[in-house]
GUDODREN-594595 format. One record per residue: residue number from 1; x, y, z of N, C-alpha, C, O, CB in turn. Coordinates in steps of 0.001 Angstrom, whole numbers, plus 500000, padded with zeros to 6 digits. Glycine has a CB too. Layout:
BEGIN
REC/NUM/X/Y/Z/X/Y/Z/X/Y/Z/X/Y/Z/X/Y/Z
...
END
This chain:
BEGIN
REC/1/500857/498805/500000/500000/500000/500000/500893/501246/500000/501723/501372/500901/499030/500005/501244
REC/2/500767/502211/499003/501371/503099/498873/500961/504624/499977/499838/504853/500427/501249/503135/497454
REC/3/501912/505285/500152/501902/506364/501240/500553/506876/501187/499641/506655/501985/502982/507556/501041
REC/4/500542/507760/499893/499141/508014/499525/498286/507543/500092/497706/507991/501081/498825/507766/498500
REC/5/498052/506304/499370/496471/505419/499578/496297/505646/501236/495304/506177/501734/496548/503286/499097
REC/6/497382/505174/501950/497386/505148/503545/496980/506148/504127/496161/506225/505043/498547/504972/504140
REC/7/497689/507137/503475/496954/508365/504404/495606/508763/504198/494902/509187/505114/497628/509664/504250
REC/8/495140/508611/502760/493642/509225/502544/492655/507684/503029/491437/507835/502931/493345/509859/500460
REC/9/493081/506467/503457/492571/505430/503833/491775/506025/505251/490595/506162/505572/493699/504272/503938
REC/10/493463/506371/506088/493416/506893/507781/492180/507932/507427/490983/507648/507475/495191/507858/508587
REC/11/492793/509275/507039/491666/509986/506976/490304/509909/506844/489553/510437/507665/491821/510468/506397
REC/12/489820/509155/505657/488727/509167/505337/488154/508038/506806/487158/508304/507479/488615/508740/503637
REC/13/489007/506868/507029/488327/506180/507765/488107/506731/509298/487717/505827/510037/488911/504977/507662
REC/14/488234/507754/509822/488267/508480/510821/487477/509502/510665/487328/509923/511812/489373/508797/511120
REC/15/486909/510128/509995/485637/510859/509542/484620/510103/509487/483544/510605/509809/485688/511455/508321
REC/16/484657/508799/509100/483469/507262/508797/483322/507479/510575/482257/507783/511111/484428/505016/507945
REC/17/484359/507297/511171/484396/506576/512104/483211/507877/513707/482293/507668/514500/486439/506142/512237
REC/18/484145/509133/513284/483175/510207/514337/482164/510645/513718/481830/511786/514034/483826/511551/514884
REC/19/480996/509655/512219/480329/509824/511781/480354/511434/511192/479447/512173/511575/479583/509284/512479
REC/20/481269/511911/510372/481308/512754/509598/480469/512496/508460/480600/511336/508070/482460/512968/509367
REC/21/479749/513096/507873/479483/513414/506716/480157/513616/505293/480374/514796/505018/479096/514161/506985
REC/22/480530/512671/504329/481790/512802/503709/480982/512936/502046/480515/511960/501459/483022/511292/504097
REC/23/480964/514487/501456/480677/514263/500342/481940/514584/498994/482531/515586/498592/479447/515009/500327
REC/24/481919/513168/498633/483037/513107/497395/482598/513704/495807/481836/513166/495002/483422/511397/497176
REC/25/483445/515153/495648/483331/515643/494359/484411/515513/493276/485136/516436/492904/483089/516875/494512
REC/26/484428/514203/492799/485705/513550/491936/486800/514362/492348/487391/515313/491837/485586/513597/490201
REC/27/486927/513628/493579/488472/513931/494583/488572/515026/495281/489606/515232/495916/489813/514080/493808
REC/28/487865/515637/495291/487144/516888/496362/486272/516731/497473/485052/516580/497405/486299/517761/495668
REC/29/487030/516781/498588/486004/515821/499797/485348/517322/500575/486207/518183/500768/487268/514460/501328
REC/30/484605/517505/500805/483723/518089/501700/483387/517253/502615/482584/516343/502404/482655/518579/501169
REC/31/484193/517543/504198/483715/516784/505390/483100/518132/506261/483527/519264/506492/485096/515809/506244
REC/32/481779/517323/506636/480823/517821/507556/480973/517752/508962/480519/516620/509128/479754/517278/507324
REC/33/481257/518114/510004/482339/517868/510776/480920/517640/512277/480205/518570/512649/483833/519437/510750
REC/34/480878/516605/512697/479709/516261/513847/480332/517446/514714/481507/517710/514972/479675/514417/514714
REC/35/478635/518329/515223/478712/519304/516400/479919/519106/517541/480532/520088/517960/477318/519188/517147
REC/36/480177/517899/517955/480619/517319/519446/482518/517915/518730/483427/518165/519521/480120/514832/519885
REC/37/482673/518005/517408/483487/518151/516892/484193/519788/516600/485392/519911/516349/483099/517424/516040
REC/38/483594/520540/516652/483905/521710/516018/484857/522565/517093/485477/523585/516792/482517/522459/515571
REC/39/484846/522086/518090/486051/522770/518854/487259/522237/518357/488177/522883/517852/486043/522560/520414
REC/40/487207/521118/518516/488535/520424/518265/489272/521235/516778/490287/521926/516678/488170/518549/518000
REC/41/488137/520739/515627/489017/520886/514296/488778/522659/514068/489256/523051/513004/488291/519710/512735
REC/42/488361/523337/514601/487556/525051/515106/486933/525267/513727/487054/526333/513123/488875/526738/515618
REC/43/486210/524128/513215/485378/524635/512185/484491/523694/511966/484738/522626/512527/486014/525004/511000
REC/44/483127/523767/511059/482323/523103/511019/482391/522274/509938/481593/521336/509927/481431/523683/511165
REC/45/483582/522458/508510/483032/522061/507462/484727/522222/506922/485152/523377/506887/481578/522957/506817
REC/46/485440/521382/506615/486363/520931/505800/486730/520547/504298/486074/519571/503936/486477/520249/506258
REC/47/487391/520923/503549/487425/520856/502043/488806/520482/502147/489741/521252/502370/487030/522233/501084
REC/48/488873/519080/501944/490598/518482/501505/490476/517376/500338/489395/516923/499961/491521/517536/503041
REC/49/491826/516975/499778/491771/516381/498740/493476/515862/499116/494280/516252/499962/491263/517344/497341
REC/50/493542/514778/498012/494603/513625/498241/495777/514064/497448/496983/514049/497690/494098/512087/497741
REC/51/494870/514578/496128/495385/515025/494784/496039/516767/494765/495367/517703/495198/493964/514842/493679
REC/52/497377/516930/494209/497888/518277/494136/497444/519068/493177/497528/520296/493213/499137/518309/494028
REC/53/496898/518345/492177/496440/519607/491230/495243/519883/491615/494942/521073/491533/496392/519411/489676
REC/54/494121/518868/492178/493198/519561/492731/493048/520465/493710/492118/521260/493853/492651/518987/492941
REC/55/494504/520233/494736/494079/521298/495511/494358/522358/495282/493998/523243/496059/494308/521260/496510
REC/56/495309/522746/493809/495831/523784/493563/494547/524974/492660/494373/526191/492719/497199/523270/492774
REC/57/493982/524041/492011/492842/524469/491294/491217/524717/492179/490245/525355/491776/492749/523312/490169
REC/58/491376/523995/493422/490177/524739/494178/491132/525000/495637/490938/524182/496536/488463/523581/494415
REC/59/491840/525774/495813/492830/526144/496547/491873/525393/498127/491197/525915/499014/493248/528080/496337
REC/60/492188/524317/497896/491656/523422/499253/492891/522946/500337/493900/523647/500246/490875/521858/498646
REC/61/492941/521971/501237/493526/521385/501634/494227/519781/501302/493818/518674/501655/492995/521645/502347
REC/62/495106/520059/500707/495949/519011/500454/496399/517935/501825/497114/518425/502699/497181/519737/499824
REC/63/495975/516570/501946/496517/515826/502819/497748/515286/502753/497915/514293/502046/495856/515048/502988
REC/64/498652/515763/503366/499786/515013/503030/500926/515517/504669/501025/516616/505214/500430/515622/501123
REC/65/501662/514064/505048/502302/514268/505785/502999/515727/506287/503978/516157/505677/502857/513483/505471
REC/66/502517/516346/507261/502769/517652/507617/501375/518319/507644/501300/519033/508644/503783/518325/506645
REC/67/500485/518338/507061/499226/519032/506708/498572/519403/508490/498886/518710/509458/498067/517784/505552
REC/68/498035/520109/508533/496772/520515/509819/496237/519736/510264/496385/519262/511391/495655/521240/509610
REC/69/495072/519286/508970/494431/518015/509340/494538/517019/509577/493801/516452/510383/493969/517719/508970
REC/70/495784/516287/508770/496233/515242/509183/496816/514804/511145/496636/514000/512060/497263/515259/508116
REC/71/497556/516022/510764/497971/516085/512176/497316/516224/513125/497806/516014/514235/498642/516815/512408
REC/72/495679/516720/512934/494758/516968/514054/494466/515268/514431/494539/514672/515505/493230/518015/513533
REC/73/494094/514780/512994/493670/513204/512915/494845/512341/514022/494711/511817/515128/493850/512557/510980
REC/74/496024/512516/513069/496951/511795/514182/496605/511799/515621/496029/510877/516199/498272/512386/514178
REC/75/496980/512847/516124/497164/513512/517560/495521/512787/518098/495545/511939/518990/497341/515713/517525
REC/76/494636/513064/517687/493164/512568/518023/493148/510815/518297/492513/510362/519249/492073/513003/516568
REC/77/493943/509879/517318/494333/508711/517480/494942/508134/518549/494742/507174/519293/494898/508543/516711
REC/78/495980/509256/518366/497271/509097/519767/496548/508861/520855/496851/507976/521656/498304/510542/520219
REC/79/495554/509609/520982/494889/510000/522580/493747/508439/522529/493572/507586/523399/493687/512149/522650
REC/80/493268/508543/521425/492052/507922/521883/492239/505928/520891/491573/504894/520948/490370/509300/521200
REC/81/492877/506145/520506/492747/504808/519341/492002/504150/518700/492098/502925/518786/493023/503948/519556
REC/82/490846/504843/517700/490073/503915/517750/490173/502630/516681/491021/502490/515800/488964/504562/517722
REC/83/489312/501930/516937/489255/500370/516278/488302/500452/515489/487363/501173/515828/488988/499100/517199
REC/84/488244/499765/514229/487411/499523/513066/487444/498101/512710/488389/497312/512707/487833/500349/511904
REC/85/485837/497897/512319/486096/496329/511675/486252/496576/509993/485639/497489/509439/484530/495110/512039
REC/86/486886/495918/509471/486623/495159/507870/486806/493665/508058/487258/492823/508834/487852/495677/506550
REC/87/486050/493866/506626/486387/492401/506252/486442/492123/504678/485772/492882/503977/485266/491424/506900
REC/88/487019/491324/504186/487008/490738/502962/485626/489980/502400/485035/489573/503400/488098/489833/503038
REC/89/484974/489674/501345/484083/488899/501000/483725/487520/501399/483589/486631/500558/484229/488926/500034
REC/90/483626/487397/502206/483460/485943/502745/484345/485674/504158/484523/484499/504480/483999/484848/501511
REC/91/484773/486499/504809/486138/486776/505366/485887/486070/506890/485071/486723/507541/486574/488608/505378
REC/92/486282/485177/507421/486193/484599/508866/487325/484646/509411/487292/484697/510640/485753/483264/509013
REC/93/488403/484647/508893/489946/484617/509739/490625/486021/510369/491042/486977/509715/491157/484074/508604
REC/94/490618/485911/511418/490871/487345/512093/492290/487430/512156/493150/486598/512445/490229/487565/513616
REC/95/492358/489165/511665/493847/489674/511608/493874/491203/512549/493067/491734/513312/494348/489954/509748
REC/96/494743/491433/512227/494600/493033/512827/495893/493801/512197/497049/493511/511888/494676/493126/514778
REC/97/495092/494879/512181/496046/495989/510890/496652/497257/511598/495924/498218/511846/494849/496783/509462
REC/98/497454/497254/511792/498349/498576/513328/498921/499422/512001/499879/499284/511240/500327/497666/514917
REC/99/497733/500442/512148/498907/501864/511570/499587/502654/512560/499154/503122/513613/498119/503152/510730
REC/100/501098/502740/511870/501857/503831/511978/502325/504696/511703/502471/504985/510516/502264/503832/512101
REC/101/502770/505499/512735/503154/507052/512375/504405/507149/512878/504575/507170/514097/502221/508258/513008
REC/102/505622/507234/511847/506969/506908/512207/507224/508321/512267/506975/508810/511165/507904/505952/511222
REC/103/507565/509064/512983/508523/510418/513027/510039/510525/513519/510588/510374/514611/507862/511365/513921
REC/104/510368/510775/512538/512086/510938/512933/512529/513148/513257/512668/514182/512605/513299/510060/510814
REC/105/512542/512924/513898/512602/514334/514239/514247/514989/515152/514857/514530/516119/511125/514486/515267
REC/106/514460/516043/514401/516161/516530/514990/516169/517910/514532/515358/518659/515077/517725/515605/514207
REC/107/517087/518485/513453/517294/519753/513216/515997/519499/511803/515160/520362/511539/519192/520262/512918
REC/108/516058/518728/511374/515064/518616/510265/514279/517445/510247/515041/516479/510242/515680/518689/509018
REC/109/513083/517093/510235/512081/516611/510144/511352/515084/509208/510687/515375/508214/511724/517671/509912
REC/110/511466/513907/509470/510811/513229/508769/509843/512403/509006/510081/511672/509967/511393/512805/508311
REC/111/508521/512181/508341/507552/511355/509005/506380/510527/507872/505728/511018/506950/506768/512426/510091
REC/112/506433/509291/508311/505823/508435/507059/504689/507724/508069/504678/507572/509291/507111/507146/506115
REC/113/503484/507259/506730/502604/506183/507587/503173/504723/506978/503631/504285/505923/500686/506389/507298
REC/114/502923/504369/508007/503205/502617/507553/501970/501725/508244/501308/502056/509227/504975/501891/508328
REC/115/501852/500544/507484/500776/499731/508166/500931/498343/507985/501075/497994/506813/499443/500073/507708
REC/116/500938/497496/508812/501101/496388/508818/500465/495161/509426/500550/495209/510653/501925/496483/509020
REC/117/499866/494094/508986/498529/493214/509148/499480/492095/509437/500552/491790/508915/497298/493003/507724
REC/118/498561/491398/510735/499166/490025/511861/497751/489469/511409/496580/489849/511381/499547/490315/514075
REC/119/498575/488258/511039/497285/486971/511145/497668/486607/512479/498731/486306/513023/497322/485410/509922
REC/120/496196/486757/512917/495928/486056/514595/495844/484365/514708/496167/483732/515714/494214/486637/515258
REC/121/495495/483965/513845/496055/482390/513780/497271/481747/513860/497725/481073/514784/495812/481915/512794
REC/122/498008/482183/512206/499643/481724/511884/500584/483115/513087/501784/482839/513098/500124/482034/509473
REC/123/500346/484095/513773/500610/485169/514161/502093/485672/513136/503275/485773/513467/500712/485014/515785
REC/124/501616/485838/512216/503093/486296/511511/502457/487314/509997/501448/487172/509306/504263/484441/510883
REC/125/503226/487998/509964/502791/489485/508837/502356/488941/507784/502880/487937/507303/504049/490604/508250
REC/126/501431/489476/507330/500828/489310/505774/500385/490306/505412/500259/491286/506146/499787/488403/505478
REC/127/499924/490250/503719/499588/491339/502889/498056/491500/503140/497418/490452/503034/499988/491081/501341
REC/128/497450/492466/503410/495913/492984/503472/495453/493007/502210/496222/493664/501509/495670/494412/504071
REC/129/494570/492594/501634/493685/492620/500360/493326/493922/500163/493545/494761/501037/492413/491766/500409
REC/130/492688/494258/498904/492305/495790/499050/490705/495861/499500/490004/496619/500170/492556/496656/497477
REC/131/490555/494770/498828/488840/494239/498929/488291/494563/500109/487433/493737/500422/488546/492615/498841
REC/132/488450/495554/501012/487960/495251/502541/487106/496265/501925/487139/496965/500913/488938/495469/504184
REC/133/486082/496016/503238/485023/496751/503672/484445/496760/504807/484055/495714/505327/484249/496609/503061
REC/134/484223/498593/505676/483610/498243/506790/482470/497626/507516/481424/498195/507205/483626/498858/507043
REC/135/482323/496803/508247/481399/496094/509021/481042/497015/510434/481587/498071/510755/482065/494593/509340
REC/136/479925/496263/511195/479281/496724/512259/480247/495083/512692/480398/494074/512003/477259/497111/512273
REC/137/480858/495480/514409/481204/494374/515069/480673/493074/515061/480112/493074/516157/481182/494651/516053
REC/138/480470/491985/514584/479832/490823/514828/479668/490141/516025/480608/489938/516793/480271/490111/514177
REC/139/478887/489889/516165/478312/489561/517377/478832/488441/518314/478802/488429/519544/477093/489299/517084
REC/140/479548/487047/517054/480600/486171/517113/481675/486057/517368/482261/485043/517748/480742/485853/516529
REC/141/482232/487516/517118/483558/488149/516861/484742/487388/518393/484851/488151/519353/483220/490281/516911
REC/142/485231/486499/518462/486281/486319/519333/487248/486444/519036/487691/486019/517969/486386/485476/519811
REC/143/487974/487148/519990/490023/487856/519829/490314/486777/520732/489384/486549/521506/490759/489947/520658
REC/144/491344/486032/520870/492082/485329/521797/493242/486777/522548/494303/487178/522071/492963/483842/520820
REC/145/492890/487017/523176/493634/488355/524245/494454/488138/524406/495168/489133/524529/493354/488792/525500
REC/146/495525/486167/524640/496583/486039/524923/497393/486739/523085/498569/487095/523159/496724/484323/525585
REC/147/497077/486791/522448/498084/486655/521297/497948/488141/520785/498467/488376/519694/497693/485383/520060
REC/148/497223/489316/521536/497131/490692/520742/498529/491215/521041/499159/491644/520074/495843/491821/521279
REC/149/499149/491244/522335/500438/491578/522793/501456/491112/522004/502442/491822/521807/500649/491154/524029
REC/150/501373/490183/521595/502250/489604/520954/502558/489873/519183/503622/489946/518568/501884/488341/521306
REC/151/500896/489991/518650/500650/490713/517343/501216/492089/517877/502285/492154/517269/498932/490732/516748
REC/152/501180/492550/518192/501667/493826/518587/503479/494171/518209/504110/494891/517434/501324/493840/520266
REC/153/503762/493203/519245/505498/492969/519237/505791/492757/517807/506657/493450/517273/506131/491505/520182
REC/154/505189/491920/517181/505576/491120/516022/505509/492331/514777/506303/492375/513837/504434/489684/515795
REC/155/504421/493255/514992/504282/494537/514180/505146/495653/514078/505507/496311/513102/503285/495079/514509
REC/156/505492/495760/515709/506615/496841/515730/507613/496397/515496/508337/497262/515004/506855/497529/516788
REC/157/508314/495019/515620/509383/494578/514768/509297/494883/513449/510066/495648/512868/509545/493298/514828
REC/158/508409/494324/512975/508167/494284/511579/508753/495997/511033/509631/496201/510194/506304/493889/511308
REC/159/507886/497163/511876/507909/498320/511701/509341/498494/511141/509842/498612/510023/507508/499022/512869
REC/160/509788/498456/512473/511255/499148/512577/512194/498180/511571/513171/498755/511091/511927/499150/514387
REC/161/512030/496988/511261/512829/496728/509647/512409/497370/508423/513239/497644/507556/512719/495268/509156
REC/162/510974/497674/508267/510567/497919/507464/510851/500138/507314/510418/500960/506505/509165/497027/507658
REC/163/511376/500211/508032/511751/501582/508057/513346/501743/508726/513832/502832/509029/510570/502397/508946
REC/164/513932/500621/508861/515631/500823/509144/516322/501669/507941/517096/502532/508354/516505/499176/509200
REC/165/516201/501592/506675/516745/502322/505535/516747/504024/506142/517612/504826/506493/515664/502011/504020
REC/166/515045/504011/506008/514841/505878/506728/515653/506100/507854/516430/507053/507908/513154/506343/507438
REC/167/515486/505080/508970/516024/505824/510208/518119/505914/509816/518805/506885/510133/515431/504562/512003
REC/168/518502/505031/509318/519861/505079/509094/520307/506205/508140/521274/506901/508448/520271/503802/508604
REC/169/519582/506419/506906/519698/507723/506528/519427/509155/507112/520149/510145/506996/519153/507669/505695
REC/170/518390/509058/507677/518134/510312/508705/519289/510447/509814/519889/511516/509932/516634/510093/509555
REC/171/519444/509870/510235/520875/509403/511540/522122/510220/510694/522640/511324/510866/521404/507043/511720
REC/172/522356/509080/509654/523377/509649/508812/523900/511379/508199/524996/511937/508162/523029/508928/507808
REC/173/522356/511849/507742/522249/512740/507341/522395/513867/508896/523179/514805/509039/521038/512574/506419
REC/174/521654/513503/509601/521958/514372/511032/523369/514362/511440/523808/515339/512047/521152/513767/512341
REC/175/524147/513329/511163/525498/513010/511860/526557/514153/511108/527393/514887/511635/526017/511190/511567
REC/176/526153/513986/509595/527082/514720/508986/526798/515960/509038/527684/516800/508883/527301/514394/507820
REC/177/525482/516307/509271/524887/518102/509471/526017/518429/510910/526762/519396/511070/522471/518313/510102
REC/178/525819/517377/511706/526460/517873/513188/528034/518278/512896/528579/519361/513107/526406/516467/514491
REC/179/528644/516958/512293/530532/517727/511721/530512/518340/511103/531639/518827/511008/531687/517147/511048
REC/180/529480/519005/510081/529790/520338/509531/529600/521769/510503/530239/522821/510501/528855/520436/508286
REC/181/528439/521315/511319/528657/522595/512375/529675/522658/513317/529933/523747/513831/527568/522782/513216
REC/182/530193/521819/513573/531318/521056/514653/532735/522391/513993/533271/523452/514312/531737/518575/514118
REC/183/532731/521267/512848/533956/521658/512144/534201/523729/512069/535098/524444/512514/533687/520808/510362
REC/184/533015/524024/511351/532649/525771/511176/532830/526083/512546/533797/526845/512538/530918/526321/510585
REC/185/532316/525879/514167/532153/526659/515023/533576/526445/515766/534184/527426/516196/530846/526436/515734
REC/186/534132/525020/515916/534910/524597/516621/536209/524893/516400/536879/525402/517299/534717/523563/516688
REC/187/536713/524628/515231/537714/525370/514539/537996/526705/515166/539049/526996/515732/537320/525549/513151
REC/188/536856/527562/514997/537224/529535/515277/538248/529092/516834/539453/529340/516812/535017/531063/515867
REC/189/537731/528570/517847/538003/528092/518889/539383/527918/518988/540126/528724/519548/537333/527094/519072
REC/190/539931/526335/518174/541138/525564/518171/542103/527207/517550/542994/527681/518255/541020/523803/516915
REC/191/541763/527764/516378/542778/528748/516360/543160/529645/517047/544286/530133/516952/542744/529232/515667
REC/192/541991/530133/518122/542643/531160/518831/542886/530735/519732/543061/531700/520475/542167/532215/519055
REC/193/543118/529452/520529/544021/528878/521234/545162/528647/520764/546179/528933/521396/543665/527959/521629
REC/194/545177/528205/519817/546663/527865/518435/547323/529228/519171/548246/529309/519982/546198/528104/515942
REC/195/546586/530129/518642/547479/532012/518361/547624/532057/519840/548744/532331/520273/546278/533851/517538
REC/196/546696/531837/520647/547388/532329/522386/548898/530974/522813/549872/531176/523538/545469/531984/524124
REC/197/548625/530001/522230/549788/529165/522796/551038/529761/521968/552212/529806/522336/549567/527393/522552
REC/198/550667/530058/521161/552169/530678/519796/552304/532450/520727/553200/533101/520191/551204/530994/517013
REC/199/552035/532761/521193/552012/534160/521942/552699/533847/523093/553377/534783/523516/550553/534809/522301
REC/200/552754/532480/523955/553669/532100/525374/554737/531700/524369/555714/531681/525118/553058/530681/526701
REC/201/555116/531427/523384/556354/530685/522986/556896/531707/521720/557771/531171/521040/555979/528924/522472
REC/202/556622/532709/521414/557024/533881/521256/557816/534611/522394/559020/534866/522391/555980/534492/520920
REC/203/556861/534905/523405/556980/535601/524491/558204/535129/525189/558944/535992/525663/555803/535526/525259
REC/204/558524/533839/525320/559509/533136/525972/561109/533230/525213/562282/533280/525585/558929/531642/526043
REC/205/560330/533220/523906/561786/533006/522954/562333/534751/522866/563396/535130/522374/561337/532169/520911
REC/206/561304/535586/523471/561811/536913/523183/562314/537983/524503/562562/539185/524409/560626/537563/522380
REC/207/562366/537169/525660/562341/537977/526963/562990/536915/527993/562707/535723/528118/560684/538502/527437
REC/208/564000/537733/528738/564475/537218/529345/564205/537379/531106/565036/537410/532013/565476/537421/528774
REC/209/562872/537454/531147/562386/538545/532854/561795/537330/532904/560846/537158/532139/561189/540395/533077
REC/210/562198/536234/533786/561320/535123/534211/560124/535527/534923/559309/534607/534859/562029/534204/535048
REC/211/559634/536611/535637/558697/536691/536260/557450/537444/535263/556251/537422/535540/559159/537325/537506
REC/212/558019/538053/534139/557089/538832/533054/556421/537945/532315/555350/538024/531713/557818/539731/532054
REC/213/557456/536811/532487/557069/535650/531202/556352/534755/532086/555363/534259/531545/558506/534738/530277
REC/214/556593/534328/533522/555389/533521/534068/554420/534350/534614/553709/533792/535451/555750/532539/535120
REC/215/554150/535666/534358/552910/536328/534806/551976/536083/533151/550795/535737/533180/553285/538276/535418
REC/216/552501/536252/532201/552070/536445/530629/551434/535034/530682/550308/534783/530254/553457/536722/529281
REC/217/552554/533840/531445/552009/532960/530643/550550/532172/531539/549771/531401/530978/553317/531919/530200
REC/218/550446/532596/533031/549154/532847/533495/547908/533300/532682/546827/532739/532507/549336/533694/534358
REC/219/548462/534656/532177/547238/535366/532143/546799/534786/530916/545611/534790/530592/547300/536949/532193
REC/220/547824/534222/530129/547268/533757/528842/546309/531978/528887/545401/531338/528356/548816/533721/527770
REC/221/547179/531937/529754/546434/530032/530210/545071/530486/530694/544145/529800/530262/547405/528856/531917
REC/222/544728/531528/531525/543264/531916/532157/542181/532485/530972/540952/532414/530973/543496/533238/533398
REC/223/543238/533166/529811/542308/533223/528254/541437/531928/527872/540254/531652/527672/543438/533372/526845
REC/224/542961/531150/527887/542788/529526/526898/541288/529153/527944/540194/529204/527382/544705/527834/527152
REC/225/541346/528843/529236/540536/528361/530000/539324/529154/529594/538387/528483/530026/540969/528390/531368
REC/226/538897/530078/529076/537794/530826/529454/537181/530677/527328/536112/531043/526839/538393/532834/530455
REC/227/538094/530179/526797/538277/529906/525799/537367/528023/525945/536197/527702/525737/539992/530256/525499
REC/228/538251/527416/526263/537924/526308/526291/536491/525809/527159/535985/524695/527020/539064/525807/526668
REC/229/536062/526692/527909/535062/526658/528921/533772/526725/527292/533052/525781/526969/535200/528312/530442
REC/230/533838/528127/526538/532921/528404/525861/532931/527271/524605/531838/527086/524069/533045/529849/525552
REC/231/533963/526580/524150/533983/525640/523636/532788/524726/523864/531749/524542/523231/535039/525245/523887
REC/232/533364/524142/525146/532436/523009/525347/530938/523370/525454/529992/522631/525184/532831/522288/526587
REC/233/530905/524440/525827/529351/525240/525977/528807/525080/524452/527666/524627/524366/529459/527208/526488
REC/234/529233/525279/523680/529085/525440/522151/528873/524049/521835/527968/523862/521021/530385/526123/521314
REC/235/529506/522963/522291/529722/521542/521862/528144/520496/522487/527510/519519/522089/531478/520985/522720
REC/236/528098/521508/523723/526722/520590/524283/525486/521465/523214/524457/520933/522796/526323/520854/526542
REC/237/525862/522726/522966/524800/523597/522603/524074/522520/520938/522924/522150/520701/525663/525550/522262
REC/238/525269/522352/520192/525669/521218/519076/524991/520432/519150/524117/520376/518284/526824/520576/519034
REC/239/525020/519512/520102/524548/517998/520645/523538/518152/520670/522906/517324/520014/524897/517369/521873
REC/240/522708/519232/521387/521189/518884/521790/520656/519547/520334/519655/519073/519797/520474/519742/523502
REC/241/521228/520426/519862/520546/520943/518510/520068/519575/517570/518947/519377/517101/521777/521974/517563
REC/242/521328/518670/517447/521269/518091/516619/520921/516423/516935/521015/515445/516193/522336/518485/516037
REC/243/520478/516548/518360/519799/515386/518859/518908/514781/517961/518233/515565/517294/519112/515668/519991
REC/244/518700/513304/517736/518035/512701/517114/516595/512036/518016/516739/511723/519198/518994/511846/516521
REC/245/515674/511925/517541/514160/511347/518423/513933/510603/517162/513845/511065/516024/512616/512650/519025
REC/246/513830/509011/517672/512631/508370/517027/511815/508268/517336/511910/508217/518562/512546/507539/516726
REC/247/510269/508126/516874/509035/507710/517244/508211/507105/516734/507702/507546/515704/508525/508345/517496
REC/248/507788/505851/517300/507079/504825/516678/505903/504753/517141/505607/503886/517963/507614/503665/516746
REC/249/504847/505841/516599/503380/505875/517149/502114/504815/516370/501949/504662/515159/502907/507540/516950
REC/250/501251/504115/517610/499984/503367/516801/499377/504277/517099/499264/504687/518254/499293/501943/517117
REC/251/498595/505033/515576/497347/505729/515685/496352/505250/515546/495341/505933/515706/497202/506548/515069
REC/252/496281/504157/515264/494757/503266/514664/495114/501816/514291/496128/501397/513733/494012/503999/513053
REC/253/493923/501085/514780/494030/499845/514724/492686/499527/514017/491620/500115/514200/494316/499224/516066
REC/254/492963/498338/513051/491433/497509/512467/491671/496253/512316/492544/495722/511630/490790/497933/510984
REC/255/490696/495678/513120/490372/493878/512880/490018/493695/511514/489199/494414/510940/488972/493163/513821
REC/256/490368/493143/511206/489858/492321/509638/489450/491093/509877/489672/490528/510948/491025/492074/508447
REC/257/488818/490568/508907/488031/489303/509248/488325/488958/507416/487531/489563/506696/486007/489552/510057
REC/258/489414/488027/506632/490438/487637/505980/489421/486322/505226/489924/485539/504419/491898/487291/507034
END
């Protein structure tokens, strides 16, 4: 399932879900936003679309990683999680489908959905059909509770291989942003310590007043120190700038019935 599809999947199925009103104008969504709702999103009535030229041509809201809405959706998940049934045409074998919201976040920003389906039987990853469709809970419906924890584990593994490429490039790319600032700030530093240590060994090679030359070479060591103090100040300042956060959020979960 491609990024796309995923996100306008989440979306749309989360408007289904707080019984929004969803009218589709060949890729022009008008969501009607339930009363209990209008604080949250601070409006009554939403116009987004999946597609860039449409939103460019009815200057709407484009969904796409980073967007308002999306992010309202996320954050609304985070808190509350909700669960959806599908199922396939004939579908009795229960799975469960954990979307995620991977954010890699530092001096610059990256964040993808991913989603990934546990057969609760074989408990091991498989491909979701497209064929689903939502259901009302069945009445039959049994989860074995010992094995959701475990679908769980087996997902966020799954996750984090299935997004090791991103996080090692993002890492990478942060690592080398950090020695280029390293190198530019740290440097100014190393030279004018360079020039104050070449100033005691000048000073020495040019004067013969032992007490002129160990007062000089005090006052110059109490530079270097006050020198080297702001260094390291600069070096932690570095570090936390360019601190790396992963985050591996479930915003939504759906049983399937396979």
């Amino acid at each position: 399932m491609d990024v796309t599809k995923q996100i306008k999947d989440l979306t749309l199925s989360f408007f289904k879900t707080i019984d929004a009103e969803i009218i589709n104008n060949n890729g022009l969504y008008s969501i009607i936003i339930p009363q209990k709702y209008f604080n949250y999103f601070q409006k009554s009535n939403i116009q987004i679309t999946f597609d860039e030229k449409i939103a460019e041509e009815n200057n709407c809201e484009l969904i796409i990683p980073g967007s308002k809405t999306l992010f309202q959706i996320i954050t609304n998940c985070n808190n509350k999680g909700p669960i959806s049934v599908k199922s396939s045409p004939g579908g009795t074998n229960p799975a469960i489908r954990y979307h995620f919201y991977v954010n890699f976040s530092g001096v610059k920003q990256y964040s993808q959905l991913f989603s990934i389906t546990i057969d609760l039987q074989k408990m091991s990853v498989i491909d979701s059909p497209t064929n689903l469709e939502s259901i009302e809970i069945p009445s039959n419906l049994r989860l074995v509770s010992e094995k959701i924890s475990p679908a769980f584990d087996i997902a966020l593994e799954e996750l984090k291989q299935n997004s090791s490429e991103l996080k090692s490039s993002f890492v990478n790319n942060t690592n080398d942003a950090f020695e280029t600032d390293f190198k530019l700030f740290i440097s100014r530093y190393d030279d004018e310590i360079r020039e104050l240590d070449n100033l005691i060994t000048e000073k020495e090679s040019t004067s013969d007043n032992f007490e002129k030359i160990k007062k000089f070479r005090f006052d110059i060591i109490d530079k270097i120190e006050i020198i080297e103090k702001e260094k390291h100040r600069l070096i932690d300042t570095l570090q936390n700038k360019h601190q790396v956060n992963l985050d591996y959020n479930l915003i939504s979960s759906e049983i399937l019935l396979l």
